[in-house]
C-alpha positions, 0 to 999 in steps of 0.5 A: 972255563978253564980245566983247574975250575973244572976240577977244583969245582967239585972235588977238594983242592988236593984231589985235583992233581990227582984227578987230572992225572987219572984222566991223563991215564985213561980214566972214565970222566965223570962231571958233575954240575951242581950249586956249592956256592949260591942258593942251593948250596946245601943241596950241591953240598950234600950231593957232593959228598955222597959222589966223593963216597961214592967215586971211592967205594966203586974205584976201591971195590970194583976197579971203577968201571970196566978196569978203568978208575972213575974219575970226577970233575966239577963245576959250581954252578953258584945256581945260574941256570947259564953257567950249568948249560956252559959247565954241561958244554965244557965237559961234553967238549973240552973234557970228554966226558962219558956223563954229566951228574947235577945239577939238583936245582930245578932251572940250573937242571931245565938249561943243562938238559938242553944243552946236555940234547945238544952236546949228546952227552948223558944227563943225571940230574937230580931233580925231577921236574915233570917238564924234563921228562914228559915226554922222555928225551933221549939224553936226560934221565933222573936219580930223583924222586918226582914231585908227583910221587910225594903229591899222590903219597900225601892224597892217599894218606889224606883219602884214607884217613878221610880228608876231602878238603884241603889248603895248600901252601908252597914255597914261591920258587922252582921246587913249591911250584912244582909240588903246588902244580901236582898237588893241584892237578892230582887233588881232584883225581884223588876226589879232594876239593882244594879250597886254597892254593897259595905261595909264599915269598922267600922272606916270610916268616908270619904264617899266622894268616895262612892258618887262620885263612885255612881255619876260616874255609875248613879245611881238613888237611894243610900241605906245607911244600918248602924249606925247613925255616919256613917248615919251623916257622909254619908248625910254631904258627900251627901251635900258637893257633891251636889248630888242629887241622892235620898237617902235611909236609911235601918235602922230608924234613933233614937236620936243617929242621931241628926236632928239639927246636920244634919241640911239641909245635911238629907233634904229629905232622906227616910226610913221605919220605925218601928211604935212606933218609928213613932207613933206621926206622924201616922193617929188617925186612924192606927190600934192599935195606942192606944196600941203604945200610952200607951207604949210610954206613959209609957216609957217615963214616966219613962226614960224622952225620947221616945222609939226607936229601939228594945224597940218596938219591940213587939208592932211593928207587924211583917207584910208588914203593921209593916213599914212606909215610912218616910221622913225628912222633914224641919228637921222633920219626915213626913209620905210618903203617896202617891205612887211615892211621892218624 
């Protein structure tokens, strides 16, 4: 693997030059490994651009760190789980990096965190799954918010509001699973009985049996734990069914999801939220708000659009307090502050 990949992988062709003479100068490596080019693109996009936000506000505001510019080199992974092992290898060896950011994608994460122990190199990846984890290992550490969270968010909504049966569908790679071995697990805990537990392929778009399966066992509440096509497609179904039955997303919804495109079909699904993406409608009171604000501020000035997903990540916090509960409402995000609020 070459150093011009190394560099070219991350940051736009013509930091590269610059980034290299940086480090020539004695500046502090960072590598990053995340996916710009396979299926979860978007992701490694969106977490790119906030380091790029990032790397200039901490070498402008505070000369990087301790005097020394922070420098970032990067490799696309194109989401193979051994090309972030060999990204993880080179810039622990070749380039001596002090830590390595990435990568977002759950299997790309399972071969860097191995490799990451055996290089002895700092880990940040930006997803959390429990197995990487539990029990801690000394190398490898998360800016993401764990599955689990977002699962024990969604059972306490549901128990306050009285739901104690429930359906569940997720997604049919890494991330769903992961949501649906939560939620299954922590359901019973949270005295909810759950009567269906199904995946879906990554090609389906008829959610249709799905809902009527839920309808026929009479559920009180359906978790939805995937992307935002399949979350478009699943409330278009909810719609068309006329069914009532309280919905659940497991993952916040971005701009991928198109609230005017959905229109009424979203009407009154709940989520939790991470709290950069929810900082507009968050009290002028929550704690570090100022801190979301200038991020958001600065994101968005330099890509016209707002920061999502794993691009607040480590402003996020990693607490129970790190989620909101939101609700659509007339097509607009409303903060659920009451217990049992429906």
């Amino acid at each position: 693997m070459g150093l011009a990949l190394l560099a070219v992988g991350c940051l736009a062709a013509g930091w590269a030059g610059r980034a290299l003479a940086a480090a020539a100068a004695g500046g502090v490596v960072i590598g990053t490994v995340l996916d710009l080019s396979g299926p979860g693109a978007a992701e490694g996009k969106e977490a790119r651009d906030a380091l790029l936000v990032e790397l200039e506000r901490a070498n402008r505001a505070g000369g990087g760190i301790a005097g020394r510019g922070i420098v970032l080199l990067g490799v696309d992974t194109g989401g193979r789980p051994a090309q972030a092992a060999e990204a993880v290898q080179a810039l622990a060896r070749e380039q001596e990096a002090a830590a390595v950011i990435g990568p977002a994608g759950i299997p790309e994460a399972r071969a860097a965190a191995r490799e990451a122990g055996r290089q002895q190199i700092l880990l940040f990846t930006l997803t959390a799954p429990e197995e990487l984890f539990e029990p801690a290992r000394p190398w490898v550490f998360s800016t993401a918010v764990p599955a689990s969270l977002g699962a024990r968010a969604i059972l306490s909504h549901m128990t306050a509001v009285g739901a104690t049966r429930m359906a569940l569908l997720g997604a049919g790679d890494a991330q769903g699973a992961e949501g649906r071995s939560q939620l299954s697990a922590l359901a019973p805990q949270a005295g909810i009985s759950l009567l269906m537990n199904e995946a879906y392929r990554a090609d389906e778009h008829n959610f249709l049996p799905f809902l009527h399966q839920a309808r026929v066992r009479g559920v009180e509440a359906f978790v939805h734990w995937g992307g935002p096509a399949a979350q478009l497609a699943l409330v278009r179904a909810r719609m068309a069914l006329d069914l009532g039955v309280p919905v659940y997303f497991g993952t916040a919804l971005g701009s991928a999801l198109d609230l005017k495109e959905a229109g009424r079909a979203a009407e009154g699904v709940v989520f939790p939220a991470a709290r950069v993406p929810a900082a507009g409608i968050l009290p002028p009171d929550a704690p570090g708000l100022r801190e979301l604000a200038e991020f958001r501020e600065a994101f968005i000035r330099r890509y016209r659009r707002p920061p999502e997903g794993v691009a607040g990540f480590a402003h996020n916090g990693l607490g129970p307090d790190s989620l909101v509960m939101v609700r659509i409402k007339g097509g607009k995000w409303t903060l659920v502050t009451v217990p049992g609020e429906r």
